[in-house]
N, C-alpha and C positions, 0 to 999 in steps of 0.2 A: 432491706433498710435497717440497718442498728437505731436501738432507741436506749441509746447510753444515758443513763440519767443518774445528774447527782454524782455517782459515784465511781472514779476509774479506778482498775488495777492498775500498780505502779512497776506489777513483775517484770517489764521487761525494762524499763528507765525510758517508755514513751515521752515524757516529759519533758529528756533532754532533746526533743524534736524544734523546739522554738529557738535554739541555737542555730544561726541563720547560716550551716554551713552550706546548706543544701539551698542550689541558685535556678530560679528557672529560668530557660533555654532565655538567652538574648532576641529582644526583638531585631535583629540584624537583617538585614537584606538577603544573606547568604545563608541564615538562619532556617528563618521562617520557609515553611513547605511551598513550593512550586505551584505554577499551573497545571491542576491537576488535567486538564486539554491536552497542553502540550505533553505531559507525563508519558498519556495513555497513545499517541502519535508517536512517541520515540520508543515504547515498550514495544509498537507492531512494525518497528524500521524494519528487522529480519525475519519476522515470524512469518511472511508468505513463503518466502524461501525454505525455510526450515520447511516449513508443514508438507510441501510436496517430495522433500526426503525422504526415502526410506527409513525408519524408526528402528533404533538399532538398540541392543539392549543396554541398559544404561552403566555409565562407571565413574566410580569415583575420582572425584577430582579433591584435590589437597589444599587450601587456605592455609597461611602461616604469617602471621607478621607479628615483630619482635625488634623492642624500641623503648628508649627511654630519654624524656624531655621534659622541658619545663618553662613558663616563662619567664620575662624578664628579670621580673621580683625575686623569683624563688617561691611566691605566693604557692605557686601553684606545681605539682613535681607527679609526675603520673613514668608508670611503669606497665609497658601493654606486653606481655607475652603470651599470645594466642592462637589453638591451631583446630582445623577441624576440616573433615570429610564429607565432601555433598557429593551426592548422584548426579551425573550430569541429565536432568530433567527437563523437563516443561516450567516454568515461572507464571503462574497466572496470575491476573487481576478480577479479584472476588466482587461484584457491586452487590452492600448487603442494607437491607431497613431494621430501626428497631421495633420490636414487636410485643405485643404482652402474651402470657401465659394463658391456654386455651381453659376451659373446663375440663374435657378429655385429658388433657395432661396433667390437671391438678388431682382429678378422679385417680389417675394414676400412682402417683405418690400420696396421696391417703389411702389409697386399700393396699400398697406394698407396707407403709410407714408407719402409719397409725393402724389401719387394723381394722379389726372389731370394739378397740376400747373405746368404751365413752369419752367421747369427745368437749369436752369443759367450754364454755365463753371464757375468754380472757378480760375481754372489756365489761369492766361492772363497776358497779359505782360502791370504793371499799369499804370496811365499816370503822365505825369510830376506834376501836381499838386497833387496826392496823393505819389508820392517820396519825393517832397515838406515838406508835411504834415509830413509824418516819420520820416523824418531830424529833423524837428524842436520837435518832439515828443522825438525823441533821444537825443536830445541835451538837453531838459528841464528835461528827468527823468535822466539823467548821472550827472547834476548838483547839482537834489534833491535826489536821490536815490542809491543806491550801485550799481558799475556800476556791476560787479558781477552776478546781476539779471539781466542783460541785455544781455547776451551772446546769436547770433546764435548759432547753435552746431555746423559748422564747421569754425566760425570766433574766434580768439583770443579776439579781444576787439572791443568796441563800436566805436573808431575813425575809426577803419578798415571797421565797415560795413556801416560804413556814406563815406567814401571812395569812395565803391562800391557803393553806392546810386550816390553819383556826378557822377562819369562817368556814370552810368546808363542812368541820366538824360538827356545827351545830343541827345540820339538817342530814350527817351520813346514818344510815342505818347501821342498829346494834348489829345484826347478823345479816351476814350476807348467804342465801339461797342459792345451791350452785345450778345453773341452767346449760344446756346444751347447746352446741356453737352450731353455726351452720355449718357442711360441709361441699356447700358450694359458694362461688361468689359475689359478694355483698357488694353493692355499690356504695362507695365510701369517698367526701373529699371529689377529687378529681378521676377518681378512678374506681378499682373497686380490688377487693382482698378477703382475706379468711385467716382468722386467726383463734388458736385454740390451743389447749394442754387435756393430757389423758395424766390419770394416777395410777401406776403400774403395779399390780401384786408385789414386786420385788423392793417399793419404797420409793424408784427411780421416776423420772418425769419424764414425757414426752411434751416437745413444743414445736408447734406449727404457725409459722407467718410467712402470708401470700401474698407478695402487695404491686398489684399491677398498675401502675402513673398515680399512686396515692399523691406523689412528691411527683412533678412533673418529670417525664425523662428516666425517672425511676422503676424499675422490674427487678423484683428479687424474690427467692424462696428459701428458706434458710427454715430447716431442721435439726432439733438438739434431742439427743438422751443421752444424759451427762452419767459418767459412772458411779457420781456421789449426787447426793439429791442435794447438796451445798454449792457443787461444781458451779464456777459463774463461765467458766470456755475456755477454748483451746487459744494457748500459741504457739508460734511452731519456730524450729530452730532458726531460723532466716534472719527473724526479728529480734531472739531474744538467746543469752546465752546455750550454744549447743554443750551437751552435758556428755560426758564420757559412760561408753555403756556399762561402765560398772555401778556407776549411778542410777541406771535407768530398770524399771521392774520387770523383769522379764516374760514376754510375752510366748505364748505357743503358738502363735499366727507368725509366719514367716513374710519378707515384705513379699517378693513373688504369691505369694496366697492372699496377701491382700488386694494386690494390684486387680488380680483374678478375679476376686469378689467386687469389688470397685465396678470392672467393666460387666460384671454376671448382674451390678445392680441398674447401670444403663439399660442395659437390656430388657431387663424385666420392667421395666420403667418408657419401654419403646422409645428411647432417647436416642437410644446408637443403632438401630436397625441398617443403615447403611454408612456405617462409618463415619457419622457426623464428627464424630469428638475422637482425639486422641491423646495418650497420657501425656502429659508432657513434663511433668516431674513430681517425686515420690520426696517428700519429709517426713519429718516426727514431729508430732505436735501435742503440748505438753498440757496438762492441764492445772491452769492458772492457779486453780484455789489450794491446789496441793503445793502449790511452789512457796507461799505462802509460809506453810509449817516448817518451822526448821527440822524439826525430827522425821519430815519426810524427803529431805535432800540427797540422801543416798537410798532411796525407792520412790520413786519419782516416776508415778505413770502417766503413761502416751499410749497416743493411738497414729497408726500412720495415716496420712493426710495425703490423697491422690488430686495432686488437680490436674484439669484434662479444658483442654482449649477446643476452638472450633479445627476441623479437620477439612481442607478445601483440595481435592482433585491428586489426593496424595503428601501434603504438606502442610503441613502442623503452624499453627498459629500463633504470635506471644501472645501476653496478657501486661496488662497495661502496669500504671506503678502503684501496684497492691500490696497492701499488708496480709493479706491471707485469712484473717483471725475469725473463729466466730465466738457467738457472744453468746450465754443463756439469763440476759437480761429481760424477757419476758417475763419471767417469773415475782414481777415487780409491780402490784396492784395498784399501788399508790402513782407510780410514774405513769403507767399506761392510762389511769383516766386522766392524769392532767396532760400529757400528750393528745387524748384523744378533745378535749374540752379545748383546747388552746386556739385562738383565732387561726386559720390558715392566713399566710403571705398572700396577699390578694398579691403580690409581684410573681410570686412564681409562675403563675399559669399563663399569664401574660411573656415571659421574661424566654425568649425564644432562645439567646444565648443559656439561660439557666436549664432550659429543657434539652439542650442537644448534648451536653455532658451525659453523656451514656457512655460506659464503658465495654472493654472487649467482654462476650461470652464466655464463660468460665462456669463450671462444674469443678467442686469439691466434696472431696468423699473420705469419711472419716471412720478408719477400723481399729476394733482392738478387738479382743479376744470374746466379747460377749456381742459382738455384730459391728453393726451401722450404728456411729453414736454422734454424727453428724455430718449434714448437706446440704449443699449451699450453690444453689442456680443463680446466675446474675447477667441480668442485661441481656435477654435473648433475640436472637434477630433472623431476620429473613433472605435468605438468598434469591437476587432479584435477575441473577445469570454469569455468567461469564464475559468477559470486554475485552479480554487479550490472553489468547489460550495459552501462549508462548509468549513470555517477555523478552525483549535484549534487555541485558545485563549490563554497566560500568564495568570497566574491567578491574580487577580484585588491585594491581598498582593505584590505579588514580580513586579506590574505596580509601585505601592506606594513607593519602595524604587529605583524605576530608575528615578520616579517624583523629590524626594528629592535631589537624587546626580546631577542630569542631570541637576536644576536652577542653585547651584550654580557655578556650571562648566561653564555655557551657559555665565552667568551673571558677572564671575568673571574679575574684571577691570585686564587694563595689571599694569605689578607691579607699571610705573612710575604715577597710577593717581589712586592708590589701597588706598592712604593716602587724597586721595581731594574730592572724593564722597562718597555717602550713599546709593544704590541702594533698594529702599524700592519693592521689587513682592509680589503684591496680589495677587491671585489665589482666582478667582469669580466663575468660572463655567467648570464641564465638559462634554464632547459628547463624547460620540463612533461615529465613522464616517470613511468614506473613503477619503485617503489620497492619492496622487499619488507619486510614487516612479520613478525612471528611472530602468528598466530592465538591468541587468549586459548585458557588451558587444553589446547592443543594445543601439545603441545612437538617435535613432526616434522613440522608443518607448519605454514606460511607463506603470507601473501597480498600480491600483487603490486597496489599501489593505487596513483594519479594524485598525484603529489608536484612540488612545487617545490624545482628543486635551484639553488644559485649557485656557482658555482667563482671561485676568484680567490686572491689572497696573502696567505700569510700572515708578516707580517716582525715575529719578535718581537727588540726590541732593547734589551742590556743596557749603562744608564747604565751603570756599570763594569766591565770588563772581566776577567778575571782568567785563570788555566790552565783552568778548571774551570767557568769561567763566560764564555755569550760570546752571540750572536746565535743566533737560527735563521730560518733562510729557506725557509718551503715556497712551493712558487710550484704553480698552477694544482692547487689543491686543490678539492676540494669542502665546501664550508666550512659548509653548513650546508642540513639537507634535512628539506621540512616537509610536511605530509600533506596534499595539497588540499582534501581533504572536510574535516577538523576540524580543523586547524590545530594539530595535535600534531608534536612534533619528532621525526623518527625518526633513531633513534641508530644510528649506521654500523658497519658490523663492524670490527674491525680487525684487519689485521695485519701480523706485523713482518716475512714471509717474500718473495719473491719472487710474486708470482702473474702470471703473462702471458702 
């Protein structure tokens, strides 16, 4: 869980994200996902047949479709030229729960991660001079900066939490006493967590946040050792300008050697003992505070970024619509006791819709040439079996005519800004893979079914220009994800937070 506070970086132009180019899936009839009953009925129409087959070894079959359309307005103009190679295999349907992180497994990643270094509390109550210090931090970016970006999440505005800073300060202690964090976990809120920082001979930091249904629905682990002790985290090429590698500081880790070290860190981690996880794609991901300095734009280091999805019976999983990023905003005394001090949502734990927003399982692994310099588990779950070992399939013609109908529906502005942009989708790439759906009548669990996903651009561009009004450019998105067995669209989680 990110505890962005007060203060975003602007490196990547997240900001121009409130520019409404980006529409969510229409509630349409032919939209919204199916009966997930009838789904799993029509995925076993030939699997008895198949199953008593002889098993033959598997080969490739070819996917190609390649088209260009638009609708009525011109609003909307998309370009799909896409091709790809599946094994002709087995399609299963995954039934998975979400689960929180064990002790044994958090045991795990503290004696690989942290170590033997003393392990810090993070949560303490800070002292008068660094309340001090955030006042005046507050006061100089409200001056220079949209105060907007500056929001606690449960404070209205910036004067209010400087507010609460002055009273704060009358009763905080002149020095703060450093104490030792627990390294097991703590019952916290609605759930429970571990959170800590070590001080490293080298200057560097280490940070650790374990936070299992703190926020209801929520599970995450997220580790930083940033290569400057300033580092606030990594973005990675997806989101934010990709840089030419003469730009980039040259590493002696090869991506091949990191990939390696990546899956040699599951391991040692007992996460991949049987193939749970597989890579599913390798970036560069940049670190934010460097981007920052102008005189560091032509040496501009990165570390490569492995994320690795869940792995089900031989085929690789996506991941939902994530930003990747992670964050080393722990290192922030002042935010994290007012965070921790802050009334909880008596709604969330009640709010059964806000608790099933759990996303796909995703592992991130972050290398550069001095190790592991971050990692990030999210949303872990459990495999409750198999429902359909062998899917039928739509045949890949009538996938091509739900691809077609189903952008411009996706994509279509609402009528009053159907006259001010140009939505240019490109359609770059696609996979067969496993998608998770939410199980009918089953609100905690979820099934992992055989989908067609395409990724590519999204460039919405506005005929007039204004402060308020301007372009947005996603690039290598996942733009539209459709269920193989029925040809229903399944609509992607979102979110607005870091996950990586």
């Amino acid at each position: 869980m990110q505890r962005r506070f007060f203060r975003v970086l602007a490196t990547v132009g997240i900001i121009s994200i409130v520019f409404t180019g980006c529409k969510a899936t229409p509630k349409d009839k032919s939209v919204i996902q199916k009966d997930t009953n009838k789904m799993i009925q029509k995925a076993k129409e030939t699997t008895e047949k198949k199953d008593k087959k002889e098993v033959k070894d598997e080969k490739k079959i070819t996917y190609a479709y390649k088209d260009s359309f638009a609708n009525k307005t011109k609003s909307v103009r998309a370009k799909i030229d896409v091709k790809c190679e599946e094994p002709d295999k087995e399609y299963p349907i995954i039934r998975v729960t979400p689960r929180e992180f064990t002790q044994k497994e958090v045991d795990n990643v503290i004696n690989e991660l942290i170590g033997d270094s003393k392990f810090l509390k993070l949560d303490y109550e800070p002292s008068k001079k660094q309340i001090e210090d955030e006042i005046i931090s507050l006061k100089k970016d409200y001056q220079d900066g949209d105060p907007s970006d500056l929001l606690a999440s449960d404070r209205d505005t910036v004067g209010e939490v400087i507010k609460i800073l002055k009273r704060q300060l009358a009763t905080a202690p002149d020095k703060v006493e450093e104490e030792e964090a627990s390294r097991k976990l703590v019952d916290y809120k609605s759930g429970s967590r571990i959170r800590g920082y070590t001080k490293e001979a080298n200057g560097r930091m280490k940070y650790l946040d374990i936070e299992n249904g703190c926020i209801p629905g929520s599970v995450d682990l997220t580790y930083t050792y940033m290569p400057q002790k300033d580092s606030q985290g990594y973005d990675n090429d997806h989101n934010c300008q990709a840089f030419k590698e003469s730009q980039l500081r040259k590493l002696k880790m090869t991506q091949e050697e990191a990939v390696q070290k990546a899956e040699d860190l599951l391991k040692k981690l007992h996460m991949n003992n049987h193939n749970e996880f597989g890579v599913y794609e390798v970036r560069k991901a940049y670190d934010e505070t460097m981007l920052l300095k102008e005189h560091r734009k032509n040496d501009i280091p990165f570390a490569y970024m492995i994320i690795f999805t869940r792995n089900f019976n031989g085929m690789i999983s996506g991941y939902g619509d994530q930003y990747f990023n992670i964050y080393n905003d722990l290192a922030k005394p002042v935010a994290n006791y007012l965070n921790d001090t802050a009334k909880e949502d008596s709604n969330s734990a009640k709010d059964d819709g806000y608790a099933m927003e759990w996303n796909r399982e995703t592992v991130c692994v972050y290398l550069d040439d001095s190790g592991v310099t971050g990692f990030r588990w999210t949303e872990p779950c459990k495999v409750d079996g198999t429902v359909v070992k062998n899917s039928k399939l739509l045949s890949f013609e009538k996938i091509k005519g739900i691809i077609k109908k189903m952008i411009l529906m996706k994509f279509q502005p609402e009528p009053s800004r159907d006259s001010l942009t140009v939505d240019y989708i490109t359609g770059k790439t696609i996979k067969l893979e496993l998608e998770r759906i939410p199980e009918k009548g089953k609100k905690l669990q979820g099934l992992y079914v055989p989908a067609w996903n395409i990724y590519g651009d999204d460039d919405c561009i506005a005929k007039k220009k204004s402060k308020d009004f301007g372009d947005l450019n996603m690039k290598n998105e996942k733009l539209i994800s459709i269920n193989a067995i029925d040809g229903s669209i399944i609509e992607l989680p979102r979110d607005a937070g870091g996950i990586g």
